[in-house]
N, C-alpha and C positions, 0 to 999 in steps of 0.2 A: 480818546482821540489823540493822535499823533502831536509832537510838537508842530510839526510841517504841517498839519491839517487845520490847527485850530489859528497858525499865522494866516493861511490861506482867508480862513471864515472871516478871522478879522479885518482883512487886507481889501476884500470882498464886500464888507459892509462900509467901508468906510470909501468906497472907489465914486467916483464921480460916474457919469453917463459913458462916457465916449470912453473911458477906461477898461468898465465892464462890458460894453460892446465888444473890443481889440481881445478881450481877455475870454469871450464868447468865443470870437472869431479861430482864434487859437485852438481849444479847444474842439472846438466842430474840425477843424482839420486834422488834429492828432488824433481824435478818437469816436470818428463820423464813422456812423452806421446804416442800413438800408434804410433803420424805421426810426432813426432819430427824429423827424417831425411827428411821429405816432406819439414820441410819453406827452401824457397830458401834464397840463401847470396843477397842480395842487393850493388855496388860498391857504396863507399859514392860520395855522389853529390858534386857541390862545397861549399856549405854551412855548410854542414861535416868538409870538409878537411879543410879550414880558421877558424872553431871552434877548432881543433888539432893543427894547424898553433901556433893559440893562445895561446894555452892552454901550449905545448912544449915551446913556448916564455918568459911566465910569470914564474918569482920565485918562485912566490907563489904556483904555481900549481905543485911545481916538486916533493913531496909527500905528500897526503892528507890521505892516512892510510897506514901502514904498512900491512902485510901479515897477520899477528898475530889482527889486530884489523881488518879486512873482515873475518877473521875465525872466530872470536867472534862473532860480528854479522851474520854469517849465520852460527852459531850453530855446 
């Protein structure tokens, strides 16, 4: 996974409500499809949830971009 990708993941688990809504919203307009309401939600596995386990545990992981630098990067 990219440096950019895994800031993303991080930046993403650590986002409040109303953050990942705007961050939703963004994305449904950059890159909205016919059948974007078609993909189903997937529950994560346990291999998911022990990676978030992790990730909530570690110091280092508790913010990896602000709001303001995921808006930069996605324009």
């Amino acid at each position: 996974m990219s440096e950019v990708k895994a800031r993303l993941m991080g930046a993403i688990t650590v986002m409040d409500e109303d953050a990942a809504r705007r961050l939703w919203s963004m994305i449904e307009r950059m890159y909205s499809a016919p059948d974007w309401d078609a993909i189903e939600e997937e529950a994560p596995d346990e291999a998911d949830l022990e990676m978030i386990r992790q990730i909530r545990e570690d110091p280092d992981c508790a913010v990896l971009a602000s709001n303001e630098e995921v808006q930069a990067l996605l324009g």
